[in-house]
N, C-alpha and C positions, 0 to 999 in steps of 0.2 A: 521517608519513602524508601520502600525496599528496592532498591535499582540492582543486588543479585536477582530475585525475584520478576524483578520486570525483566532483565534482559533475557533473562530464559524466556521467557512469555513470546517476548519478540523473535528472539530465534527460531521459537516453535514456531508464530505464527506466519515468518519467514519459509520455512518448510512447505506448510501448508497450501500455502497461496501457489509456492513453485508446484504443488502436487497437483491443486485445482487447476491450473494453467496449463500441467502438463495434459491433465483431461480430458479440459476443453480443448485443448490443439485436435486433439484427434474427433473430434466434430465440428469444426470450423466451418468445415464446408457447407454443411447443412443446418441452417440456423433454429431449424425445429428439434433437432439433435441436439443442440446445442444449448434451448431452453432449458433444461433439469440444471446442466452445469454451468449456467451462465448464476444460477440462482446460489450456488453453491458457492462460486468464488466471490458474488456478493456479501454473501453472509460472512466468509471468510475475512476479506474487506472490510469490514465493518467490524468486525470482533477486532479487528488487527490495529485499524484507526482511532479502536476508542481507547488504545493504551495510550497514543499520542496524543493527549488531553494540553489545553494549555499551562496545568499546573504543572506537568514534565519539564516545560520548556524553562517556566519559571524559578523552579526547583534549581533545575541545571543554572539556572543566569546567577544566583542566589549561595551554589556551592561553590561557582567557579568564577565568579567575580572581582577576581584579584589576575585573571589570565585576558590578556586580550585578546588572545588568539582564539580561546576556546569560548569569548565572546562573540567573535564575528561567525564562527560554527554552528555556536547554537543558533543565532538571527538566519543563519541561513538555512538551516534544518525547519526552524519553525515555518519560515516563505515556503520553502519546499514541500512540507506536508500538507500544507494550505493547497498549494498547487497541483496536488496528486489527488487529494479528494475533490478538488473542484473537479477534473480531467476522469475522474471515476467519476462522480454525478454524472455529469454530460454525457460518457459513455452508458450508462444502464439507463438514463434519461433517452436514449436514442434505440440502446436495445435493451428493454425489460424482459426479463423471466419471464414475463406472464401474458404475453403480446401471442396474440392469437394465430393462426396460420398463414404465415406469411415466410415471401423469402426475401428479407433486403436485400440486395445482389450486393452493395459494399459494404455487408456483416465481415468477410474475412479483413477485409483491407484496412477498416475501421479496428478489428478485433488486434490484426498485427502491429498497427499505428497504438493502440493503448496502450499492448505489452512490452512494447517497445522503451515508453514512459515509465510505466512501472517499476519495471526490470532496472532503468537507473535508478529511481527512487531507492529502492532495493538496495540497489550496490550504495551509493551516499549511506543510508542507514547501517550497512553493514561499515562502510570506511570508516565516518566520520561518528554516529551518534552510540553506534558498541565500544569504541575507546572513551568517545565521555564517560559513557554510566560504569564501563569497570575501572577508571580512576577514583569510584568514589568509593 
């Protein structure tokens, strides 16, 4: 596994997500506004989740196997990411891109309650799973 390689991917796609996010904030209020880029930071989401594959997690248990420390990390990054895409289903499950004209009234509430999740998700992968991959 190239983990230079991946960890760039992830940085980028760290960037990204914070760029889609920044977007969306500024239509929050209007959930019709909000449709084009709610689809965007999906997409973005999903590009970003599919590098966090369970052979990552395995890789990492497999290179670092002799650390215990950097064992109970990686189990706790795998639960965590498990955690962040079930919490992104549920959110685009509740409000889809492609949901016709409507206004939920608690799309903002909801919207700041997700980013909120994410945003640590974010910082844990920034703390804890960028110092695993550049040890290797």
């Amino acid at each position: 596994m190239d983990t230079k390689n991946l960890l760039t991917q992830l940085k980028f796609g760290h960037q990204a997500i914070i760029f889609s996010l920044d977007d969306l904030q500024q239509a929050v209020r209007s959930y019709n506004q909000a449709k084009p880029k709610l689809r965007a930071l999906q997409n973005t989401l999903l590009d970003h989740f599919s590098l966090m594959k369970n052979d990552l997690y395995d890789f990492l248990r497999a290179q670092l196997q002799n650390d215990s420390q950097a064992l109970k990390t990686i189990e706790f990054l795998d639960f965590d990411i498990k955690d962040i895409k079930i919490k992104t289903l549920v959110f685009f499950d509740e409000f889809p891109a492609d949901m016709g004209d409507v206004h939920p009234v608690n799309f903002p509430k909801k919207f700041s309650d997700y980013t909120h999740e994410l945003a640590a998700h974010l910082r844990t992968e920034r703390q804890k799973l960028f110092p695993l991959l550049e040890r290797l």
